[in-house]
C-alpha positions as YAML, in Angstrom:
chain: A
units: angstrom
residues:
- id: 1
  name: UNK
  ca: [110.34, -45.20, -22.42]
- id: 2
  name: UNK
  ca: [110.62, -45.71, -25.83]
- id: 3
  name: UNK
  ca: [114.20, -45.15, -28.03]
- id: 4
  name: UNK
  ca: [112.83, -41.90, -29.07]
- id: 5
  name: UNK
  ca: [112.27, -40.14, -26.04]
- id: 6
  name: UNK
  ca: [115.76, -41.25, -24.31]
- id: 7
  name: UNK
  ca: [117.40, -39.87, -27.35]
- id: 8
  name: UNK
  ca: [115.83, -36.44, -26.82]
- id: 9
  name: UNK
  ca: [115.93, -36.51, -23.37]
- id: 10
  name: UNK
  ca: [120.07, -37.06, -23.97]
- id: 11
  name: UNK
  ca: [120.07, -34.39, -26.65]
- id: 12
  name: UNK
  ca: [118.40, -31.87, -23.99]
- id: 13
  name: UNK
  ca: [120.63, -32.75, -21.33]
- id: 14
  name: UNK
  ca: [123.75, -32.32, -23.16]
- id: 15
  name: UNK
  ca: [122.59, -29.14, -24.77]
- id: 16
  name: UNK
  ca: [121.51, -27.10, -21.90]
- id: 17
  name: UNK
  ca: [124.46, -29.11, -19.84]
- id: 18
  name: UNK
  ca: [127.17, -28.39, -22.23]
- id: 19
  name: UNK
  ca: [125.91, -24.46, -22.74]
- id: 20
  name: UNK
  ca: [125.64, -24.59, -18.57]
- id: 21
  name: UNK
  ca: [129.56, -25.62, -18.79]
- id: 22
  name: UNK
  ca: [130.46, -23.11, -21.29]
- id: 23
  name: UNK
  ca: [129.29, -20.21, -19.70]
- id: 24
  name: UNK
  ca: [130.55, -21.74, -16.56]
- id: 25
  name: UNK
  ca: [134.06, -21.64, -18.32]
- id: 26
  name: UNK
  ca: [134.04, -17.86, -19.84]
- id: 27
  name: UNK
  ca: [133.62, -16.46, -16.49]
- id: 28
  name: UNK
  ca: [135.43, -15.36, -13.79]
- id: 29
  name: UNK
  ca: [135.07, -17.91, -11.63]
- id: 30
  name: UNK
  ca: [135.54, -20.78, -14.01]
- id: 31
  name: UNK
  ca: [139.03, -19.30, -14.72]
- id: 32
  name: UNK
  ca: [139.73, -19.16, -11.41]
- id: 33
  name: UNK
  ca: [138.70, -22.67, -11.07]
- id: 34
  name: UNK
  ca: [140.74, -23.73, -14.14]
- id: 35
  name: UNK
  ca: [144.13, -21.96, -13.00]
- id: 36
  name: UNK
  ca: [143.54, -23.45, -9.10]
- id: 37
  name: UNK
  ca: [143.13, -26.90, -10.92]
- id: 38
  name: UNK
  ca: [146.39, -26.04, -13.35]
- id: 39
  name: UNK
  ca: [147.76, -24.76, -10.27]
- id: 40
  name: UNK
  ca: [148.61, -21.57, -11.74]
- id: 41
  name: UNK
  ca: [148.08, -18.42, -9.51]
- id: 42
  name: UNK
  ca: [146.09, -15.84, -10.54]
- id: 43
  name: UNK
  ca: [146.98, -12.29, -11.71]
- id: 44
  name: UNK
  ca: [145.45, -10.83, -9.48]
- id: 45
  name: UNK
  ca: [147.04, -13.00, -6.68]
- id: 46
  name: UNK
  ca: [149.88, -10.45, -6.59]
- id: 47
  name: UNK
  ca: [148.84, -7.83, -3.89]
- id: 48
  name: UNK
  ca: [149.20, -4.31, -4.41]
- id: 49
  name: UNK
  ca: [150.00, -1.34, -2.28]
- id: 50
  name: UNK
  ca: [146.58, -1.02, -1.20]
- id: 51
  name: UNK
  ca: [146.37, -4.47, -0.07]
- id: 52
  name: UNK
  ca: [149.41, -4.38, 1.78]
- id: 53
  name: UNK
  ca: [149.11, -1.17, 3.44]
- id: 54
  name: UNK
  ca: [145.39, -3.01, 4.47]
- id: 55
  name: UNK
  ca: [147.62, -6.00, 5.69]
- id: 56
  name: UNK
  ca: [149.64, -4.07, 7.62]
- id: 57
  name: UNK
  ca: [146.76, -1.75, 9.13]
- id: 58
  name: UNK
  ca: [145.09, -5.39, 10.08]
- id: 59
  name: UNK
  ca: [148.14, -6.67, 12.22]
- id: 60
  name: UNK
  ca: [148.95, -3.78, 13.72]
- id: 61
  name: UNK
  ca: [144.85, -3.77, 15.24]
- id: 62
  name: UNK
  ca: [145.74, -7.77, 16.21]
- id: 63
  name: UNK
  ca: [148.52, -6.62, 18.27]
- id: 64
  name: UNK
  ca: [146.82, -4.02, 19.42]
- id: 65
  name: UNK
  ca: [144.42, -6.58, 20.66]
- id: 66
  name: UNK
  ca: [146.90, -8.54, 21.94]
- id: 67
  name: UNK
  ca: [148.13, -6.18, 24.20]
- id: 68
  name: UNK
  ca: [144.24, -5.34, 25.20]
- id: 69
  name: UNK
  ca: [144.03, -8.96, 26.29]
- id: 70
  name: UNK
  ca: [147.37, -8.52, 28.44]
- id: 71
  name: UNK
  ca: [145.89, -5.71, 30.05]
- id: 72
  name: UNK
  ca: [142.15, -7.29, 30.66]
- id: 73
  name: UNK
  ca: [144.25, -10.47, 32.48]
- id: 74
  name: UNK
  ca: [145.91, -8.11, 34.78]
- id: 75
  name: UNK
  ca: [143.01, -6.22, 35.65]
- id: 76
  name: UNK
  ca: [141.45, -9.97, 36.38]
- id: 77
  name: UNK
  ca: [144.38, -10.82, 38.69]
- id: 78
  name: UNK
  ca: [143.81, -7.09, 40.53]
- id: 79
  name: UNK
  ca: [140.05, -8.00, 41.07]
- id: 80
  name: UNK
  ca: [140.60, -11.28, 42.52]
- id: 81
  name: UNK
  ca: [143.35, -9.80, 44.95]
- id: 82
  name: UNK
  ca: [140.58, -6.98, 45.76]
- id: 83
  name: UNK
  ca: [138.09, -10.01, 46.35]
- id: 84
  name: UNK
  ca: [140.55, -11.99, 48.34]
- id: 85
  name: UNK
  ca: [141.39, -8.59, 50.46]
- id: 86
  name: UNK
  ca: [137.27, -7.85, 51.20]
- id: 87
  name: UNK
  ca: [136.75, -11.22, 52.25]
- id: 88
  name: UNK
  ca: [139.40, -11.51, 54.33]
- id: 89
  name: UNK
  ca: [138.43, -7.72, 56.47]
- id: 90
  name: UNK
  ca: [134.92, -9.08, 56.22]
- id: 91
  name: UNK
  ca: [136.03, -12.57, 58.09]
- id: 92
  name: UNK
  ca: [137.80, -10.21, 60.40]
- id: 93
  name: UNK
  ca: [135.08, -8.10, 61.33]
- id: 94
  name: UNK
  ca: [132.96, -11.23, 62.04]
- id: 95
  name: UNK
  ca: [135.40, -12.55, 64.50]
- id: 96
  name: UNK
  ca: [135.24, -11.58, 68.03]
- id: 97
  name: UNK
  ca: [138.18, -9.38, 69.30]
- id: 98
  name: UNK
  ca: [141.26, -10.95, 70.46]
- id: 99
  name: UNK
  ca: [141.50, -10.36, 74.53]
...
């Protein structure tokens, strides 16, 4: 490669490189990358009434999971002692009567 063609290559690079940055930087998401850098928070990092009442919609359906989970464990623990309870007239029924 001759002199020439690296300088235009570089010139081409740095052009559509440099525009690629600058849009990059107008938008949203290059702000948002500039204030996480600057470790600024964002305006919009404040949450509004919407988003709280969302919050606490969301924790109130964990806890109501929670307690589904506390229920399904119990009704495990019943179903063993049902299984345990069948085997055990089934073993007696196999057995010969006491004389």
């Amino acid at each position: 490669m001759d002199s020439d063609s690296i300088v235009g290559l570089a010139a081409v690079v740095l052009l559509f490189g440099g525009g690629t940055l600058f849009l990059l930087s107008i938008s949203p998401v290059g702000k948002a990358f500039a204030a996480r850098i600057l470790g600024k928070k964002s305006a919009t990092a404040e949450p509004d009434e919407t988003t709280a009442e969302e919050v606490r919609e969301l924790r109130r359906e964990v806890d109501e999971l929670h307690h589904y989970g506390e229920q399904l464990n119990e009704l495990g623990e019943r179903v063993e002692f049902l299984e345990r309870l069948v085997a055990k007239q089934r073993d007696a029924e196999r057995l010969p009567p006491v004389r």
